[in-house]
C-alpha positions as CSV (number, residue, x, y, z in Angstrom):
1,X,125.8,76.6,103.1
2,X,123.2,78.5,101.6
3,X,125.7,81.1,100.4
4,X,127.0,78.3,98.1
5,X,123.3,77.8,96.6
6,X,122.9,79.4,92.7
7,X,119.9,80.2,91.8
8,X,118.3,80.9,88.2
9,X,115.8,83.4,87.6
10,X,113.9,83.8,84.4
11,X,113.0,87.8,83.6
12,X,109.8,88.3,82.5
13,X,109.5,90.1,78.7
14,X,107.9,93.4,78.3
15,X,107.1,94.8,74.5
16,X,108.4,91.2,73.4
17,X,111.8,92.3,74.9
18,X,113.2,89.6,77.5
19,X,115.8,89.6,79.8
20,X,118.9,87.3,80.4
21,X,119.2,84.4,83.3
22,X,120.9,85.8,86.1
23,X,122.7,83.8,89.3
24,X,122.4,85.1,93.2
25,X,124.6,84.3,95.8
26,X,123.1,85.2,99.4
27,X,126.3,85.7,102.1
28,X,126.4,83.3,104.9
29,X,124.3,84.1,107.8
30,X,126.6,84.4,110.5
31,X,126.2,81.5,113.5
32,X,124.5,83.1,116.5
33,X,127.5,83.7,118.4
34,X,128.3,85.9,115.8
35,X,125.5,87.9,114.7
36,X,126.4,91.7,113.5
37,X,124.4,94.7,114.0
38,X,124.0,94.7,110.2
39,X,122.4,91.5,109.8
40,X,120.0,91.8,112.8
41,X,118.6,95.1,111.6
42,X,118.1,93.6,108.1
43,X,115.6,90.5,109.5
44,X,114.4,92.0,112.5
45,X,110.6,92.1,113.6
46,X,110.0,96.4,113.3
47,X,107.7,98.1,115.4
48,X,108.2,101.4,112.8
49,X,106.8,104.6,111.3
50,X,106.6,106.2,108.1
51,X,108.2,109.9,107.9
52,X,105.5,111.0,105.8
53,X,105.9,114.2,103.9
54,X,109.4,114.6,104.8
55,X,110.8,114.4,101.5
56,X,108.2,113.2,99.3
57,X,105.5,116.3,99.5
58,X,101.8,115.5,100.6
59,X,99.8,118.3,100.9
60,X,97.2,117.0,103.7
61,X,100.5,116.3,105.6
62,X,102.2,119.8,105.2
63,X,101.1,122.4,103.1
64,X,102.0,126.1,103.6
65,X,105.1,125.0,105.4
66,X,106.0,123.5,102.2
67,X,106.2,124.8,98.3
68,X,102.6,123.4,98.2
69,X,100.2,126.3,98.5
70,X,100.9,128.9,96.0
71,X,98.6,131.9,95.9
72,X,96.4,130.4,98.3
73,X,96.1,127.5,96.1
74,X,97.1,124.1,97.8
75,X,98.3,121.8,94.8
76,X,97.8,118.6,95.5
77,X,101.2,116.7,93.6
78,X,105.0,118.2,94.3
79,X,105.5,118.6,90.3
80,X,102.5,121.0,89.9
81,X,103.4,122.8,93.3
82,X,107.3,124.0,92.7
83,X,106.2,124.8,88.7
84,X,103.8,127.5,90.1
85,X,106.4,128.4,92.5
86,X,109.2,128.9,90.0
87,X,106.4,130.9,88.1
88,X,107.2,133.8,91.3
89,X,110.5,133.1,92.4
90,X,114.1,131.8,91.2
91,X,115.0,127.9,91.5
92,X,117.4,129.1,94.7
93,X,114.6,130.4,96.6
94,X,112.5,127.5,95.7
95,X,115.5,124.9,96.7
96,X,115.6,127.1,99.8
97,X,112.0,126.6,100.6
98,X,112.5,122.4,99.7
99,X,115.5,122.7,102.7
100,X,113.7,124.5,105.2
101,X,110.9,121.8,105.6
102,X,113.9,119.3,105.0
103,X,115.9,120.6,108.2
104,X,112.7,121.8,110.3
105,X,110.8,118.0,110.0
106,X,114.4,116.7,110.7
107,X,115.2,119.1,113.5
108,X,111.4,118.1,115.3
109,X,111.8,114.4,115.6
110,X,112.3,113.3,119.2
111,X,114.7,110.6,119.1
112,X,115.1,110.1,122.7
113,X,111.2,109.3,122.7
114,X,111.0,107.4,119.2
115,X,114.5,105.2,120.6
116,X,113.7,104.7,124.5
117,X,110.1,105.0,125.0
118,X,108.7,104.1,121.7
119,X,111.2,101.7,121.0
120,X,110.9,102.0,117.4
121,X,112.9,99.9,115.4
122,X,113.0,101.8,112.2
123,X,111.7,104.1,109.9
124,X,110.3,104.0,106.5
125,X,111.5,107.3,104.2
126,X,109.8,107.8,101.6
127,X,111.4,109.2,98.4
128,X,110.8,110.1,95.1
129,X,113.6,109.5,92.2
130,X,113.7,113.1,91.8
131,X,115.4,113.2,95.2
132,X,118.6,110.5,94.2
133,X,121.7,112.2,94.5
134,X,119.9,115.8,94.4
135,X,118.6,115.4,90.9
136,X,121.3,113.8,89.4
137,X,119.5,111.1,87.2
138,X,116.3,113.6,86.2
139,X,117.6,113.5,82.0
140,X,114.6,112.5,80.2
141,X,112.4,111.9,83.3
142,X,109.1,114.1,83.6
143,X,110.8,115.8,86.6
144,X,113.7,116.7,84.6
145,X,112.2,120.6,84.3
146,X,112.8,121.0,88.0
147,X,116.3,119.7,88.2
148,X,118.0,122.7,89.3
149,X,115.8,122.9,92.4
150,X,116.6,119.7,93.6
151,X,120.0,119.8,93.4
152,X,120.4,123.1,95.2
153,X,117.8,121.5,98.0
154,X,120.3,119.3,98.8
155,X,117.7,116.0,100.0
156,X,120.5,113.7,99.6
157,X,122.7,115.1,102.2
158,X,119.9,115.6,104.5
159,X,119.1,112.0,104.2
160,X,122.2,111.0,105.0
161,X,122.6,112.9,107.7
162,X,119.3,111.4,109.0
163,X,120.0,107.4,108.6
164,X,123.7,108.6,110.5
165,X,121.6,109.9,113.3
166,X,119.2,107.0,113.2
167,X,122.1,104.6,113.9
168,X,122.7,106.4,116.8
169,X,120.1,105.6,118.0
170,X,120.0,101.8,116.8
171,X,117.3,102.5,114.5
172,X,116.8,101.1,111.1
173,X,115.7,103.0,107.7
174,X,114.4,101.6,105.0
175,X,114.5,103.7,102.0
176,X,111.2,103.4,99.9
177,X,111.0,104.6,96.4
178,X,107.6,106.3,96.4
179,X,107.5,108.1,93.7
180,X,108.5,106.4,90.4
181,X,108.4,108.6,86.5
182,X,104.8,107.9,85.1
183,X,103.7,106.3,88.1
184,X,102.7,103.5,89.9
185,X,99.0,103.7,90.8
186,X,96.9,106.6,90.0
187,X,97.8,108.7,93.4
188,X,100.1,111.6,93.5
189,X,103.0,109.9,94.7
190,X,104.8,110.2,91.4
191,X,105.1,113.7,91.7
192,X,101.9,114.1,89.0
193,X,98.1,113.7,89.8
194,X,96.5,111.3,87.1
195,X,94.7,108.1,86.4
196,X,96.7,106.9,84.0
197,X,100.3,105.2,86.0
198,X,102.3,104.5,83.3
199,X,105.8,103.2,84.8
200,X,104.9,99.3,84.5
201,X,104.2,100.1,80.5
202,X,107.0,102.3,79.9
203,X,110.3,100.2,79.4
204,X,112.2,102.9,79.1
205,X,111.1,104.9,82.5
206,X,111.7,100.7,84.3
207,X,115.0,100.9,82.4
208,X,116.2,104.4,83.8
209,X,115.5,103.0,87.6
210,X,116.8,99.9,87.4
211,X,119.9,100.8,85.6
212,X,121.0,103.6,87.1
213,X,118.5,105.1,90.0
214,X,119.0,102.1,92.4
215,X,122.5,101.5,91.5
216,X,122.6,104.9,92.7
217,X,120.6,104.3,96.2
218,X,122.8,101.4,96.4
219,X,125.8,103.1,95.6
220,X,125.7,106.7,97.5
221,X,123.4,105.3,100.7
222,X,122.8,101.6,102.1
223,X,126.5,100.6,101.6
224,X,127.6,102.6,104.0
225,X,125.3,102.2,106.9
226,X,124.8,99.1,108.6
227,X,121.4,100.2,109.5
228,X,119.9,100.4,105.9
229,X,117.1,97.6,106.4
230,X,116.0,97.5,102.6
231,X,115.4,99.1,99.6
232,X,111.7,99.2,98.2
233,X,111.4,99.7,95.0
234,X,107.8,100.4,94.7
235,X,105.1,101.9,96.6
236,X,101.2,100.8,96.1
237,X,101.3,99.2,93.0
238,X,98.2,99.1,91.0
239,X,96.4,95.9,90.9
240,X,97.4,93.9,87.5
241,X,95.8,91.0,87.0
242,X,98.6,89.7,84.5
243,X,101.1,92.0,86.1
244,X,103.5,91.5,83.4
245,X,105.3,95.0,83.3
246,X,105.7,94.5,87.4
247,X,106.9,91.5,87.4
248,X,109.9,92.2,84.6
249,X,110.1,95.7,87.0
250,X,110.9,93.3,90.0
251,X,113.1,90.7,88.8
252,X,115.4,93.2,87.4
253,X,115.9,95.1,90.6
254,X,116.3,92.4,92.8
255,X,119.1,91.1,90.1
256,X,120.6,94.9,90.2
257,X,120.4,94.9,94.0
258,X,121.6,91.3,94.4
259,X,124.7,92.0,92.4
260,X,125.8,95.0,94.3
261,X,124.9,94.2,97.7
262,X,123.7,90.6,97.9
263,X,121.8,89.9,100.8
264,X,120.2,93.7,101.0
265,X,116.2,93.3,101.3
266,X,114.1,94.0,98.4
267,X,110.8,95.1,99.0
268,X,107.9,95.3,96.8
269,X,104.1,95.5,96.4
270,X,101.4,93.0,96.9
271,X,99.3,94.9,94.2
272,X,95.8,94.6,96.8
273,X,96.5,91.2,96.0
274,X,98.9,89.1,98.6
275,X,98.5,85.6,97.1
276,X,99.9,86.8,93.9
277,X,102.9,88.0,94.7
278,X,103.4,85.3,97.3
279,X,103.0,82.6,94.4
280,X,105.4,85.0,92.3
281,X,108.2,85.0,94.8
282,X,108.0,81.4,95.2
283,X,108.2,80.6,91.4
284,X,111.2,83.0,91.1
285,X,112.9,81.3,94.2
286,X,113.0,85.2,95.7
287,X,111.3,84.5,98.8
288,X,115.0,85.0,100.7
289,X,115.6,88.2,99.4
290,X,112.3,89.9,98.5
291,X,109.6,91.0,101.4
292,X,106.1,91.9,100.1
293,X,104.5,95.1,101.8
294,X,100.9,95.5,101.9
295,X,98.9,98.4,103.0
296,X,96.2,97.6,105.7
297,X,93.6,100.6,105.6
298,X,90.1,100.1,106.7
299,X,88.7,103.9,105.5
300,X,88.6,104.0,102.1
301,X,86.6,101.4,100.3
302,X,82.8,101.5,100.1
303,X,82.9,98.2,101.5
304,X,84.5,99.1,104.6
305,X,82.4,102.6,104.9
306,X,79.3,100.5,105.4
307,X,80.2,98.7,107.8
308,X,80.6,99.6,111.8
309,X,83.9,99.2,113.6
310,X,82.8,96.7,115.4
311,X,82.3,94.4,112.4
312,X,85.5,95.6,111.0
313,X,87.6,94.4,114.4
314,X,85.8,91.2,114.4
315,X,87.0,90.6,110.7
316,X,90.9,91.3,110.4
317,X,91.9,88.0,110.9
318,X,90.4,87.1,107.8
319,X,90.4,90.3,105.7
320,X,94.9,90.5,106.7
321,X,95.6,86.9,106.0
322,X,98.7,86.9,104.2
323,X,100.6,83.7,102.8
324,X,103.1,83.2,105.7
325,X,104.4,80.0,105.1
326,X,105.0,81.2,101.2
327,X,106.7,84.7,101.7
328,X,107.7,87.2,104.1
329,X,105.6,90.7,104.8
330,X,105.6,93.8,106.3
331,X,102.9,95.8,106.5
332,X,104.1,99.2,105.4
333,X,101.4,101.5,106.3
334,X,98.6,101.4,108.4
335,X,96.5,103.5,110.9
336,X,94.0,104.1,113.6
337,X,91.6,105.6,111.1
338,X,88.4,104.5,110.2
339,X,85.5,106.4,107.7
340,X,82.7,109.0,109.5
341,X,80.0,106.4,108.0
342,X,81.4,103.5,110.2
343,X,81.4,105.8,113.1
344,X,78.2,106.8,111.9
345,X,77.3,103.6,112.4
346,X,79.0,102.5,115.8
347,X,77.9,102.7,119.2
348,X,80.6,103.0,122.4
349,X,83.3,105.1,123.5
350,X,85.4,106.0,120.4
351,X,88.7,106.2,121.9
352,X,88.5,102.8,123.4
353,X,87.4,101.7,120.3
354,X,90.3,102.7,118.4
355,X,92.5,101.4,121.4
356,X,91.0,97.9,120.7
357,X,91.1,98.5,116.3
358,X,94.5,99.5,116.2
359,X,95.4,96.7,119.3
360,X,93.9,93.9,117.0
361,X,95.5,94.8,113.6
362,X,98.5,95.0,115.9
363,X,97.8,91.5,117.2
364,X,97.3,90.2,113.2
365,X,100.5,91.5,112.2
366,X,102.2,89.5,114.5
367,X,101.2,86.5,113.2
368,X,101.4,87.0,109.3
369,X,103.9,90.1,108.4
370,X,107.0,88.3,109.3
371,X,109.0,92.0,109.1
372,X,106.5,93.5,110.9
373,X,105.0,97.0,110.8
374,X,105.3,100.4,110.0
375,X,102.7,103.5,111.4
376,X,101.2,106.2,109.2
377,X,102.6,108.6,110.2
378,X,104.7,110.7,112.4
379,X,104.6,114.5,111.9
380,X,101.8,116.7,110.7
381,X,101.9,120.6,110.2
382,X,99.1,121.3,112.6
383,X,98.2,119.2,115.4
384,X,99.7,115.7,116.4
385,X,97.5,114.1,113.6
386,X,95.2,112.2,115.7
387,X,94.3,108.5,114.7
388,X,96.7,109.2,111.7
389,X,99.5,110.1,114.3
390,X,101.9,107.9,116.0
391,X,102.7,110.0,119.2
392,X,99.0,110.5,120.1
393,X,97.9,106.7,119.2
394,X,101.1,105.4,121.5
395,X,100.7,108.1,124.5
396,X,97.1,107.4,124.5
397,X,97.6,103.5,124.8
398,X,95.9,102.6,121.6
399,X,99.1,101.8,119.8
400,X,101.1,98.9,121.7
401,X,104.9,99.9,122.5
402,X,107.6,97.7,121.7
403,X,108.4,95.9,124.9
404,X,112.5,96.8,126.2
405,X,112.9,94.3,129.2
406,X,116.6,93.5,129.6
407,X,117.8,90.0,130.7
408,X,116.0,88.1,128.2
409,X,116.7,84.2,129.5
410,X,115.0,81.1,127.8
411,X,114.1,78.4,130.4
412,X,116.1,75.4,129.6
413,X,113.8,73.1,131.5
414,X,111.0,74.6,129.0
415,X,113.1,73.2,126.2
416,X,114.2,70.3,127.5
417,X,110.1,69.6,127.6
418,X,109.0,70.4,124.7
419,X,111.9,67.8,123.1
420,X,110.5,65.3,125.4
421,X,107.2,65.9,124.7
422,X,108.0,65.8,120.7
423,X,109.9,62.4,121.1
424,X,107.2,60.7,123.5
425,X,104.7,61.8,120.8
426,X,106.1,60.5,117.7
427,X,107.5,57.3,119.7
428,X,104.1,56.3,120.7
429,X,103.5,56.3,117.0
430,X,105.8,53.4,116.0
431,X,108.5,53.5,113.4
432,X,112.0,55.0,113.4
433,X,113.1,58.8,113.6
434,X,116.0,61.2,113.9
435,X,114.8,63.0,116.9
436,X,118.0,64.6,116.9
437,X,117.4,67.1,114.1
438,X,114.3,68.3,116.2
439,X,116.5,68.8,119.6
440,X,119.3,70.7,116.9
441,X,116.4,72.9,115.3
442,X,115.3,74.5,118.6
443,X,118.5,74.6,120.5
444,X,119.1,76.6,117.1
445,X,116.6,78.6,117.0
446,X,116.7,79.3,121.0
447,X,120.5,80.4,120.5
448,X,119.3,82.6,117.1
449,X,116.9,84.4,119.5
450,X,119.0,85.3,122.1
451,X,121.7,86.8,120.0
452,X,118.5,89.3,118.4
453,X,117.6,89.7,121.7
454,X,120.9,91.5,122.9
455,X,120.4,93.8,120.3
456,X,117.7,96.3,121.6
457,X,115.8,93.8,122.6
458,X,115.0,92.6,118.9
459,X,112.7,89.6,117.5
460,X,113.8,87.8,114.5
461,X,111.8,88.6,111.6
462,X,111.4,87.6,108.4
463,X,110.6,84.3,109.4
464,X,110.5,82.7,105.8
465,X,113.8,83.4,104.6
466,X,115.9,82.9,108.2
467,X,114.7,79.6,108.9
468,X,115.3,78.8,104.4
469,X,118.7,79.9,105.3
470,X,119.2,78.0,108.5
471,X,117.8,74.7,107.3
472,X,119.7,75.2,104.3
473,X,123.2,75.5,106.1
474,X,122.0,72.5,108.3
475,X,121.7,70.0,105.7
476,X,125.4,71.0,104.1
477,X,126.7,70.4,107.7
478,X,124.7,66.9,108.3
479,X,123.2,65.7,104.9
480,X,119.5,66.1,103.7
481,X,117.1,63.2,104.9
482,X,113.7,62.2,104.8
483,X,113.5,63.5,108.6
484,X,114.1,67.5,107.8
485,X,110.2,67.9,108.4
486,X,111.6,67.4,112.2
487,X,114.1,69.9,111.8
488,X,111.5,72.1,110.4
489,X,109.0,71.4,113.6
490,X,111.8,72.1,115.7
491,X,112.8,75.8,114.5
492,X,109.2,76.6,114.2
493,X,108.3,75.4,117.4
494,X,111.3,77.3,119.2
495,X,110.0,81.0,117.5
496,X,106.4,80.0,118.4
497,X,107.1,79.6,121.8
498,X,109.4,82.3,122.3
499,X,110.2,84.6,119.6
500,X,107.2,87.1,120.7
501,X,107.3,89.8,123.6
């Protein structure tokens, strides 16, 4: 079984410092009679959204409603905002501020639409460490000034109070560390506003998360809900080309996560560069535990503002062509957005060409991010945030819906054919085989499907790492052999053909 596989992983050094070997042992996946709740949320296909500026301040998101405009002044990072606001009023009525926006996003989000007419499968939080257990772990942190606030704010309880009602609702969370001390890219995420990230060159801020702000996550949060889908540990990583401090960053939180809830997703950042971390995960042997996000935004770059929308369409099959058959993806923002210069430079009906933009990245996705999707965003402070918003993009048709048909059946005769056709094929070629193993993959696979299925009508995601695990448990059950690639053809052929609404 591939629970019984150890393998080594070799930490990268940073400051000429290395770190040890380490050993991870993934559970069993159960068979497919068997499936639990737990598992199927952790490797299904999502259809999700991020909550945006629920926790994690963004000013363009929610301003006045938040401690972000002081004065009349709208300050653009959440460290800057509450220090101005503690400048006129004590840390309680701060904190107080921090709850209200807590409990009045929380109390505005339609779960009977998100759960049976979106069909969403889960949603991405996005946190910053000053947020972990209400402050508790600011000491020698640059939020550590503000501690007091946080901890009378209360985020933490909130949050839980969120991913309990989310399982009512059989949705997923995955809890994204956004906001990491000194930073990960030069955005406001971390709390500050500089160019200058400095998390991935400071051992000691790496240190502080690893060892004790993800054991705290772990800890207080995702062992206790079965729908906890993953833990990312970063959020837009600046491009590295040696990526040294990132890589050291990684393997040591996949070894803290691994060792306190093995089998618990670990997500991280492609950097703006896919193939890199794709070839990482490989040579580290993570590629059953770690899932690579990358951002897919077509408004930013100059490159993209000079070109029109309909050039932009025609090229996402080659500008979102991520490493499949190396690593598993999600891509963990993305939008219906696009600059004023392309649409400056694009003739037709705007709305349908969102509808067909959004419906093609959409269609992309499906093919190379295994784990599937999350939405930018869901709530704004005025309006319903347009192409940025997931309620106007899905009730306007633009954004597909997640397909909730009950019944799902695969047609044995269907099956039975594509066996047949596999044997007659290779037959005609001469030689000897061991058809079998391709008849076993896709009776497997069909049986894998239909268990995800009669869980809210789920796909199986993460395709890399499922089918590692199942081929993996299939060879200690009937011995390796020069035949596996059949196996191999089989599984893949079962999810091509029906793992897809």
């Amino acid at each position: 079984m591939i629970g019984s596989l150890r393998n080594k992983f070799e930490h990268f050094k940073v400051s000429g410092k290395g770190g040890k070997k380490f050993s991870s042992t993934l559970p069993n996946l159960p068979p497919a009679n068997d499936l639990d709740k737990s598992t199927i949320y952790k490797y299904r296909c999502n259809y999700g959204v991020n909550l945006g500026a629920l926790f994690l301040l963004e000013p363009w998101i929610f301003s006045k409603e938040t401690v972000c405009t002081v004065d009349g002044i709208e300050y653009d990072n959440e460290f800057d905002a509450i220090s101005h606001q503690l400048k006129k009023h004590s840390a309680e009525d701060v904190a107080k501020m921090l709850n209200d926006h807590y409990r009045k996003y929380i109390d505005r989000i339609d779960w009977e639409w998100l759960s049976k007419d979106a069909h969403i499968t889960a949603l991405r939080i996005p946190i910053g460490y000053w947020h972990v257990e209400d402050g508790k772990h600011l000491d020698s942190l640059p939020f550590a000034p503000l501690k007091r606030v946080y901890e009378l704010a209360k985020p933490w309880q909130l949050l839980a109070e969120l991913i309990n009602t989310a399982k009512n609702n059989s949705i997923g969370v995955l809890i994204d560390l956004h906001g990491l001390p000194g930073g990960a890219n030069c955005d406001s995420h971390s709390g500050f506003k500089g160019c200058d990230p400095g998390f991935f060159h400071e051992e000691k801020y790496m240190t502080k998360v690893y060892k004790e702000i993800l054991p705290a996550i772990i800890n207080t949060v995702t062992l206790k809900n079965e729908n906890i889908i993953g833990v990312q540990v970063v959020n837009e990583a600046v491009f590295d080309n040696d990526a040294k401090g990132q890589k050291f960053y990684y393997s040591e939180a996949v070894n803290t996560i691994e060792k306190l809830q093995p089998g618990l997703p670990v997500v991280i950042s492609d950097g703006w560069w896919p193939q890199q971390w794709a070839d990482w995960v490989k040579e580290k042997n993570f590629s059953e535990i770690v899932v690579i996000d990358s951002h897919v935004y077509r408004c930013f770059s100059d490159s993209d503002k000079s070109k029109d929308a309909h050039t932009i369409i025609k090229e996402l099959p080659n500008t979102v062509d991520f490493p499949r058959d190396d690593a598993d993806y999600t891509v963990g923002e993305f939008s219906g957005v696009l600059d004023g210069q392309t649409w400056d430079k694009t003739s037709g009906d705007r709305d349908s060409i969102v509808q067909e933009y959004l419906q093609a990245q959409v269609n992309v996705f499906s093919h190379v991010a295994s784990w599937g999707w999350f939405f930018w965003t869901l709530q704004f402070e005025y309006g319903d945030g347009g192409e940025w918003g997931l309620a106007p993009m899905m009730q306007r048709g633009n954004l597909p819906k997640r397909p909730h048909n009950s019944g799902f059946q695969i047609d044995k005769k269907r099956v039975d054919s594509i066996i047949q056709e596999h044997v007659a094929y290779w037959d005609s070629k001469g030689g000897s085989y061991e058809h079998w193993r391709f008849e076993d993959a896709i009776n497997t696979a069909v049986d894998d499907m239909i268990a995800f299925r009669s869980f809210d009508n789920s796909l199986i995601g993460r395709w890399h790492s499922w089918k590692s695990q199942r081929r993996a448990e299939y060879i200690s059950l009937k011995n390796d052999s020069e035949f596996m690639w059949e196996w191999d053809q089989g599984y893949q052929r079962g999810l091509d053909e029906f793992n897809k609404y």
